[in-house]
C-alpha positions in Angstrom: 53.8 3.4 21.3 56.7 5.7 20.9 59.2 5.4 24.2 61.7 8.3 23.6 62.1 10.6 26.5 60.3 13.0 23.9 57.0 11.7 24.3 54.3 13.0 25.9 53.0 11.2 29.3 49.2 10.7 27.7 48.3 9.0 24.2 46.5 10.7 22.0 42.8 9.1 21.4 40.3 10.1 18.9 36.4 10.1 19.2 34.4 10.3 16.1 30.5 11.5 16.6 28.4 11.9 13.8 31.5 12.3 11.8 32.9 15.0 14.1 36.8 14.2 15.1 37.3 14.8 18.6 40.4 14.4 20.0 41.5 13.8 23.6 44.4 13.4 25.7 44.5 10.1 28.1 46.2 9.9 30.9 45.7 6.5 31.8 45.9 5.8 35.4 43.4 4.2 37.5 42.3 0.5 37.9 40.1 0.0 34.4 42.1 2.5 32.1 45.2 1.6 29.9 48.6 2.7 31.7 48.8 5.8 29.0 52.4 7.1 27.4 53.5 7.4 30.6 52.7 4.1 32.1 50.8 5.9 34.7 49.7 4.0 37.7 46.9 2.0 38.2 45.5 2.8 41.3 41.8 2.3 42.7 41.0 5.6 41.9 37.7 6.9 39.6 37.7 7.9 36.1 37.9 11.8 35.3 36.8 13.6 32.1 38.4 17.0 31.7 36.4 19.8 29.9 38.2 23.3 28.9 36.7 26.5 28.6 36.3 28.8 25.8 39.2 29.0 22.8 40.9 26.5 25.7 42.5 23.1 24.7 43.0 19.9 26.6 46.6 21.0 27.4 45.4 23.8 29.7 44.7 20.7 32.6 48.5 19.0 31.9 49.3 19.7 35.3 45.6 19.3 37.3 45.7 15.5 35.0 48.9 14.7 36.0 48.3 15.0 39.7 45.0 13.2 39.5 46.6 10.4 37.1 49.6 9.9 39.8 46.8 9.9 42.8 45.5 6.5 40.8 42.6 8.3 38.6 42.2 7.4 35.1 42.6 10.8 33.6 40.8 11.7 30.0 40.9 15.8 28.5 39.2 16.5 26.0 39.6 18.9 23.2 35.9 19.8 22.6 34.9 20.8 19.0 35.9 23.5 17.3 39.3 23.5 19.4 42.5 22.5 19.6 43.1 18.7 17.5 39.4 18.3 17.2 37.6 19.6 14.3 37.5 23.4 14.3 34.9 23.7 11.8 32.2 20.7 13.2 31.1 19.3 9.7 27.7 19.2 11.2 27.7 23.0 11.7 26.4 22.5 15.3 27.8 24.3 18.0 24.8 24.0 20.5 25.3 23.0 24.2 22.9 19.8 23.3 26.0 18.9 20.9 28.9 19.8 23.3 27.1 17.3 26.1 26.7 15.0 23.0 30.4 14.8 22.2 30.7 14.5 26.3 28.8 11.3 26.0 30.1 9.8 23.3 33.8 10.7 25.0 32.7 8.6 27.6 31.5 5.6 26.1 33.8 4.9 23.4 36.8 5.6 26.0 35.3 3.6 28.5 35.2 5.6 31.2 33.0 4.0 34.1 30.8 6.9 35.8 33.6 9.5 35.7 33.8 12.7 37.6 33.0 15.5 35.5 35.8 18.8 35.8 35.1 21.7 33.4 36.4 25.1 33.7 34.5 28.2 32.4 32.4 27.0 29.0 33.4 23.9 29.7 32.0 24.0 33.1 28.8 24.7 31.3 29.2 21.3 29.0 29.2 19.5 32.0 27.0 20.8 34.4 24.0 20.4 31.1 26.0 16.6 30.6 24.8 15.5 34.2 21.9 17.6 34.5 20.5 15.5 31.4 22.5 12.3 31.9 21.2 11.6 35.8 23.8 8.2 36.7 26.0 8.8 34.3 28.8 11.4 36.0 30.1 10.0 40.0 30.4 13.8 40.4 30.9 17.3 39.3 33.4 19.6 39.6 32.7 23.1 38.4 35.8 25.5 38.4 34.1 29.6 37.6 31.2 28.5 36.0 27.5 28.3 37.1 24.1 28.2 35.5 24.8 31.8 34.7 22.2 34.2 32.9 21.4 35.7 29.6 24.5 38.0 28.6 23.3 39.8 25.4 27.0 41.7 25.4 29.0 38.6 25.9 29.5 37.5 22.3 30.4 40.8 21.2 33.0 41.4 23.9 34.7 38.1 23.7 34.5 38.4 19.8 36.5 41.8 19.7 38.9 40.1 22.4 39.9 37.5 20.4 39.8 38.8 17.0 42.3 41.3 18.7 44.9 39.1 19.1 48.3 40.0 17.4 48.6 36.9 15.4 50.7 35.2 14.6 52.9 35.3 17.6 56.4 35.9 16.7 57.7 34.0 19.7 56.6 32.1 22.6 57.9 34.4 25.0 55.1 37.1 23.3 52.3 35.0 23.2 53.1 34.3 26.8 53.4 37.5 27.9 50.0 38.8 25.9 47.3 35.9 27.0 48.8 36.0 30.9 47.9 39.4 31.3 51.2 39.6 33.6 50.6 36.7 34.7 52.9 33.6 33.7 51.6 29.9 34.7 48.4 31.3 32.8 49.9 32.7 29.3 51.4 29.4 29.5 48.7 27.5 29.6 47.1 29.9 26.8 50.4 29.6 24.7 50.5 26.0 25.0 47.5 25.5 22.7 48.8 27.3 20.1 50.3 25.8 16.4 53.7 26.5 15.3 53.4 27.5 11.5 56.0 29.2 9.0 54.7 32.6 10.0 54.8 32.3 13.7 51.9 30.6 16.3 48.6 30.8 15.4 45.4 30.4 17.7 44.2 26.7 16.8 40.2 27.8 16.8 38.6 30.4 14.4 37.2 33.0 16.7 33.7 32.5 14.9 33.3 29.7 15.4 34.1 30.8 19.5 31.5 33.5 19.4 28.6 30.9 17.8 29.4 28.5 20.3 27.8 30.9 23.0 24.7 31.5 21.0 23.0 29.7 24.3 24.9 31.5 27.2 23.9 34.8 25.3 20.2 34.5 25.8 19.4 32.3 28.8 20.3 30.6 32.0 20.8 26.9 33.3 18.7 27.4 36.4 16.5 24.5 35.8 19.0 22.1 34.6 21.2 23.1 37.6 18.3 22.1 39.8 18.0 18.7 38.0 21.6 17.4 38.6 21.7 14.7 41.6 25.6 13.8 41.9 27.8 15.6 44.5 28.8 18.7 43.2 32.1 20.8 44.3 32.3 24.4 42.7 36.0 26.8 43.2 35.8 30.1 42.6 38.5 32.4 41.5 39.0 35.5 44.4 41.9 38.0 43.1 42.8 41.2 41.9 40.2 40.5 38.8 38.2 38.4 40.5 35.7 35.3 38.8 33.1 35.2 36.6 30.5 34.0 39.3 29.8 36.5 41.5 28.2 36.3 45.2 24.5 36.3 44.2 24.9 33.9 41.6 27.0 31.0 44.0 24.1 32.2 47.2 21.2 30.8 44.7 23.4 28.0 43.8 23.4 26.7 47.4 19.7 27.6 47.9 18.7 25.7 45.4 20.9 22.6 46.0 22.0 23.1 49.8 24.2 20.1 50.0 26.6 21.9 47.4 30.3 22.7 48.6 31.8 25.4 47.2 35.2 27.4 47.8 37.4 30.3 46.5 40.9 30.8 46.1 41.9 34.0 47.0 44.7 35.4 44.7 43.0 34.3 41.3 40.8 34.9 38.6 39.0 33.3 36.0 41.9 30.5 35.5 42.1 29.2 38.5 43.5 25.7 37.1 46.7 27.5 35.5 47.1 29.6 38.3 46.9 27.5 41.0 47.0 23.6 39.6 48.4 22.0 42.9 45.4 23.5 45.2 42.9 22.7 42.6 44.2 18.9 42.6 43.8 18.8 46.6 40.5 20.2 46.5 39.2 17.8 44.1 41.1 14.5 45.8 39.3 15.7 49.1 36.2 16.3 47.8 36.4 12.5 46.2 37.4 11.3 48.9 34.4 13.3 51.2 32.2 11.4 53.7 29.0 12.8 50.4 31.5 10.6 48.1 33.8 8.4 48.9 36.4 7.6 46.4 35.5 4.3 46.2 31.5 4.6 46.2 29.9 2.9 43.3 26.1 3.8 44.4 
């Protein structure tokens, strides 16, 4: 392994599923995981799977994995299909949630990661609410940040379609992509810009927007109710609270507690839908209590 200054501080690892290439970023960290490019700590911490959202990438959690790697967690991101270094056109042509939670799985096992603490933001949230709805034992715990069983949302493919077919590509600069994706905001056009490819031309989204819009085939025409209501592991949602707001509004988070009271939930007053890019150090804190919670325990193996 490469130990120029250049280097990232996580090792690239790559998953294959039924001939899919998935790629991830590991962190290392923790007491089972390898030490990582970094030669992260190994603490007594859990392991942790980190799931973007929609036309995300791993690198969106960079800082939110590097916090939880140096508080002794073995820290895995994944770049789920379709995105980033994984495949963005799945040879298998499936783009179902049963495939996402497939690829979640088979993330898990070939990495090793021991019961990990599922985090996914937005779609991702979605991948991992379905992966320990369906896989009861497998996840420690949940962390959903804006994202909820939701409901059918005949529009949504359509309006996040246009949005990202809209996109001035290629980029000239980083400075532009920047200042387009954050929407005036900066920490979040960087996180956006950081998943984009350099090419000859400028930088060019690294998904096919297509491929974005079939991947919500699902979230267009129904809701997670039941499989919400199925998941047993402690479960900690954040909400985004600005200007813009979330995505999950007050009705949808008030049946989320009633139909699993013990759930804790919070919102962060001052963002919106990327509350992970926007506010990466309260996000970490939140999550390192919650593990560490008298539901929990960071050190509970029941």
């Amino acid at each position: 392994m490469a130990s120029s200054s250049s280097s990232p501080p996580w090792s690239e690892r790559v998953v294959i599923r039924d001939g899919v290439r998935l790629s991830c970023r590991d962190w290392g960290g923790g007491s089972g995981g390898s030490a990582g490019a970094a030669g992260g700590p190994r603490g007594s911490g859990v392991d942790v799977l980190l799931l973007h959202g929609l036309a995300g990438h791993a690198g969106e959690w960079d800082d939110t994995a590097r916090l939880l790697r140096d508080s002794g967690h073995r820290v895995v991101a994944l770049d789920q299909r379709g995105h980033g270094g994984s495949e963005r056109h799945p040879r298998d042509g499936d783009l179902s949630r049963a495939a996402y939670v497939a690829d979640a799985v088979a993330v898990i096992d070939q990495l090793g990661l021991d019961r990990p603490v599922l985090i996914g933001q937005s779609l991702g949230g979605s991948t991992a609410l379905l992966t320990a709805a369906g896989h009861p034992g497998l996840p420690r715990a949940l962390v959903l940040v804006e994202a909820g069983p939701g409901g059918a949302s005949p529009g949504v493919q359509e309006q996040i379609g246009s949005w990202l077919r809209a996109w001035p590509v290629p980029f000239p600069s980083r400075a532009a992509a920047v200042a387009y994706l954050g929407g005036g905001t900066d920490a979040v056009g960087e996180g956006w810009a950081r998943g984009l490819e350099q090419r000859a031309d400028g930088l060019w989204p690294r998904f096919d927007p297509e491929v974005m819009v079939q991947s919500l085939d699902e979230n267009a025409t129904r809701a997670f109710w039941d499989e919400w209501a199925a998941i047993t592991c402690p479960t900690l949602v954040v909400l985004g609270q600005g200007e813009h707001g979330g995505i999950i509004g007050g009705d949808e988070y008030a049946e989320m507690a009633r139909r699993r009271p013990a759930l804790h939930g919070t919102s962060l007053p001052g963002t919106g839908h990327d509350v992970h890019l926007e506010r990466p150090g309260v996000l970490h804190r939140l999550i390192v209590d919650f593990l560490a919670g008298p539901c929990l325990g960071a050190h509970s193996n029941s």
